[in-house]
LUMTORVEX-78832 format. One record per atom (N, C-alpha, C, O): residue in three letters; x, z, y. Coordinates in steps of 0.02 Angstrom, whole numbers, plus 50000, padded with zeros to 5 digits. Atoms other than C-alpha are relative to their C-alpha. Layout:
<pts>
ALAXZY/...
</pts>
This chain:
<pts>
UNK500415000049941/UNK500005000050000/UNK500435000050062/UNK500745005250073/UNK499695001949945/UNK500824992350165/UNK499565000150056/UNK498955000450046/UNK500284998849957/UNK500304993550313/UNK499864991950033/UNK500324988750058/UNK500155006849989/UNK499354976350352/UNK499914999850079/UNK499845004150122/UNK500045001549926/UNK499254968050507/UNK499244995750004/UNK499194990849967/UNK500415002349995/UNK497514963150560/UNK500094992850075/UNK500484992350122/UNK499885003949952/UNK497124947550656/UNK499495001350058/UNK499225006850058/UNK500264997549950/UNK496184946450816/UNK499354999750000/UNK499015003850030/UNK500754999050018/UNK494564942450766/UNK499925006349948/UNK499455010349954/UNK500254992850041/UNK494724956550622/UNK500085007450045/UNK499825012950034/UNK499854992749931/UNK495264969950773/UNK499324999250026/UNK498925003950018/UNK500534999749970/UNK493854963650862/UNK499094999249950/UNK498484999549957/UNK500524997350074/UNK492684964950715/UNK499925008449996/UNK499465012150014/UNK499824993350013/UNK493204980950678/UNK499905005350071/UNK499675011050061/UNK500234995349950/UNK493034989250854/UNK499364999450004/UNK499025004550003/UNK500995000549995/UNK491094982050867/UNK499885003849969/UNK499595008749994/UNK500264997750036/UNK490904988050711/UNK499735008050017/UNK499155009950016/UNK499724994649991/UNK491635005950754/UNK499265000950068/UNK498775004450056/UNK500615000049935/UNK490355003350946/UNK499495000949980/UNK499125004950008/UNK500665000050010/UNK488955000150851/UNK499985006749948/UNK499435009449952/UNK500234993650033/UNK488955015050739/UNK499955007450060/UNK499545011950067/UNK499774993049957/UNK489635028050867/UNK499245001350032/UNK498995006950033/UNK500465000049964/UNK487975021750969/UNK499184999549956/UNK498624999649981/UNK500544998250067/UNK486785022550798/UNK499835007150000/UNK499305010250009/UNK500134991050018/UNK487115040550766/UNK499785004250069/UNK499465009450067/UNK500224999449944/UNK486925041950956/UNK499214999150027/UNK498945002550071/UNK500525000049980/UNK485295035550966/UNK499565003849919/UNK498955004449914/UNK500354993750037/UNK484885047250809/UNK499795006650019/UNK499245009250019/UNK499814994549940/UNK485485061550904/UNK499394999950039/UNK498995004650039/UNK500444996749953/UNK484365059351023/UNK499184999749994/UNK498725001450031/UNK500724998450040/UNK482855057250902/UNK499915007649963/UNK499435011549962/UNK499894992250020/UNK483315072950825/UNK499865004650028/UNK499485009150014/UNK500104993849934/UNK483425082750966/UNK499475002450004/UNK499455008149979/UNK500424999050003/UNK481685083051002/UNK499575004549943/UNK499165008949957/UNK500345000250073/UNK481105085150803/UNK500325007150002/UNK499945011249976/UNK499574994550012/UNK482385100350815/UNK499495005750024/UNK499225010249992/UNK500094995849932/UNK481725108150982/UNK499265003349969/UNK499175009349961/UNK500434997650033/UNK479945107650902/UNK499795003049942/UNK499215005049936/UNK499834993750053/UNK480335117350747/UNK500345006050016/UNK500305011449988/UNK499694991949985/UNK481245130050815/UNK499535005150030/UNK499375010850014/UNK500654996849965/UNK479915133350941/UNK499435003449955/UNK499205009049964/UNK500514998950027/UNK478595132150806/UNK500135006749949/UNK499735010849927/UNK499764991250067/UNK479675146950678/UNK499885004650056/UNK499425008650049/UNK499914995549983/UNK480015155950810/UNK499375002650043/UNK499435008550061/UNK500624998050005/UNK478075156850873/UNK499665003449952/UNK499235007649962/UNK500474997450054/UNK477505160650708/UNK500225007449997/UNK499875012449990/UNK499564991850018/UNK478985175750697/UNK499435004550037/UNK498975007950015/UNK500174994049944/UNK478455184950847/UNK499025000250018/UNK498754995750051/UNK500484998949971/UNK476685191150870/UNK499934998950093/UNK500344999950138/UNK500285002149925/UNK475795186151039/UNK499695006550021/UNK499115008350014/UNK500224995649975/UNK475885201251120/UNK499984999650084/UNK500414996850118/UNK500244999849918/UNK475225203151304/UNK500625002550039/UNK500845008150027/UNK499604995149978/UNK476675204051435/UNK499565006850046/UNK498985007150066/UNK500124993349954/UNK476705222351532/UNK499954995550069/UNK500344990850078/UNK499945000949924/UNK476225218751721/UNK500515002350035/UNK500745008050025/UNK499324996149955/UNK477625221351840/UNK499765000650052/UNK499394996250075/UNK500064997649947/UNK477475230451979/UNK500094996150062/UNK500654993650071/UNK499605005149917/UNK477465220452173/UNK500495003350001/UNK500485009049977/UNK499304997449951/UNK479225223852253/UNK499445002450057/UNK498925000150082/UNK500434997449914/UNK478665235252401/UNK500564993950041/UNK501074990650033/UNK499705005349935/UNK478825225752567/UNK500465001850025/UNK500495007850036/UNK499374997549964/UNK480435226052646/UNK499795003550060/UNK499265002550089/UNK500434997649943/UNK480275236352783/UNK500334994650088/UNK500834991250096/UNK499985003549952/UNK480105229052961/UNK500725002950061/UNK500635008250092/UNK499724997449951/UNK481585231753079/UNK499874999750074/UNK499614995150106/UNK500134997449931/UNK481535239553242/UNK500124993250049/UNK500624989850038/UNK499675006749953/UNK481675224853373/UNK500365006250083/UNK500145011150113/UNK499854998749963/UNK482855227853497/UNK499784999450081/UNK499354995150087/UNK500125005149951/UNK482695225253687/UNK500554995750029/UNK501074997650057/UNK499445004849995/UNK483585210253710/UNK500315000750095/UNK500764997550121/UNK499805000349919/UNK483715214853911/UNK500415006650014/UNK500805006550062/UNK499624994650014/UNK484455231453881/UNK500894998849978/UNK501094994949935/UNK499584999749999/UNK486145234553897/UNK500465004549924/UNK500295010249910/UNK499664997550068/UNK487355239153724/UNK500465007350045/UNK500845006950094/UNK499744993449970/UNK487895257753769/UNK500805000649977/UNK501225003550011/UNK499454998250039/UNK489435255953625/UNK499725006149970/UNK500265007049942/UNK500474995350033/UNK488315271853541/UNK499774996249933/UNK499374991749946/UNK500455000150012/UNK487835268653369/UNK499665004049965/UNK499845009749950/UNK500374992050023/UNK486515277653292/UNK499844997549927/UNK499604992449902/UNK499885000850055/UNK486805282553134/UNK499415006649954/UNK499405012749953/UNK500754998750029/UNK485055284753028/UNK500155003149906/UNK500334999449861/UNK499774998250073/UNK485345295552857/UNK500595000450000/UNK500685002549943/UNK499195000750040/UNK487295294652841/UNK500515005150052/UNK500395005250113/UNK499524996949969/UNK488665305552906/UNK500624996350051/UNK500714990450037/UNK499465003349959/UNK490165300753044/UNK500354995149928/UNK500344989049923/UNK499515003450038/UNK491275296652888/UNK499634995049955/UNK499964989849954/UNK500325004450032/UNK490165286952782/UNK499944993150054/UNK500074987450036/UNK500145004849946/UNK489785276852942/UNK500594994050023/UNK500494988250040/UNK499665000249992/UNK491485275252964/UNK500434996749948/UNK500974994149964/UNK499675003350046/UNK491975268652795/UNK499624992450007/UNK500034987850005/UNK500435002750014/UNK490425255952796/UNK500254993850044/UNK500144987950035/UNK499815004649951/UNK491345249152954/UNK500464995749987/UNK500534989850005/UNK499225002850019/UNK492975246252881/UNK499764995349933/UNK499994989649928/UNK499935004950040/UNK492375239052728/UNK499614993750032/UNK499804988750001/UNK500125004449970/UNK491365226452845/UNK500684996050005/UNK500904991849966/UNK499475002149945/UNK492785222152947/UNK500424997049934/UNK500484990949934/UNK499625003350036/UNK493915219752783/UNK499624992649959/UNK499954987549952/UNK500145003950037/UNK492765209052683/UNK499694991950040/UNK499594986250019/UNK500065006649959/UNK492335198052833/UNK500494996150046/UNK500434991450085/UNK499435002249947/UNK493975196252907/UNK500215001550077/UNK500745000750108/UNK500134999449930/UNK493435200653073/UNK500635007250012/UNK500905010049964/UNK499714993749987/UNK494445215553152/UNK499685001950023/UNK499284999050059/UNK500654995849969/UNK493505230553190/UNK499835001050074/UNK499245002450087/UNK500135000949952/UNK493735229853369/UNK499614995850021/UNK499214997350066/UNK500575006649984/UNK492795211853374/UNK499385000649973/UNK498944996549986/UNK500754997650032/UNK491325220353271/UNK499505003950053/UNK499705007150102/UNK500514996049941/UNK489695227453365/UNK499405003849936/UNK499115000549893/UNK500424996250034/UNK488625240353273/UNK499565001050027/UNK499745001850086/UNK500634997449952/UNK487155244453345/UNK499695007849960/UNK499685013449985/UNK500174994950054/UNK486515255753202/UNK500024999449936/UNK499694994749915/UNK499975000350063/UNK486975259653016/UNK499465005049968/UNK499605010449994/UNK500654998550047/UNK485385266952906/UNK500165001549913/UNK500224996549877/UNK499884997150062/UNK485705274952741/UNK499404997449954/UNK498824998449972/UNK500595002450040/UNK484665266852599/UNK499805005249948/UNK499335004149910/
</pts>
């Protein structure tokens, strides 16, 4: 057994050939698929009893924030609702780091404890 040399019509024989199968099992594939999708569905309906989901609860409404007055002057004061100086104080810095900004170029108005 040597290693034969094909000619150019048998190369080009031979790759069609090779095209047309690759694109056979391809368009099996995607008959299958379907035939698959609807058996799986249909076991795995039969498995599981049809039990009623639980109701979920609404999300309460976010609450409404305070509107500022936009004609009012920024004191540099802010007022800090639930949380201590230092908590206030960390809340700032991790701002400032995770947005790049430096804390001097930041404006607080008020931080609120959730």
């Amino acid at each position: 057994m040597g290693i034969t040399s094909l000619t150019p019509l048998e190369a080009v024989l031979v790759a069609l050939s090779g095209l047309v199968i690759v694109f056979l099992m391809l368009g099996i594939l995607c008959l299958m698929i379907p035939v698959v999708s609807r058996l799986t569905t249909a076991v795995a309906g039969r498995r599981t009893p049809a039990t009623p989901a639980a109701p979920t609860p609404a999300p309460a409404p976010a609450p409404v924030p305070e509107k500022a007055d936009p004609g009012a002057a920024y004191t540099g004061q802010v007022a800090l609702i639930g949380c201590d100086e230092k908590t206030a104080a960390m809340v700032m810095a991790v701002v400032s780091y995770e947005t790049g900004i430096p804390l001097d170029s930041l404006i607080f108005h008020r931080i609120r404890a959730l």
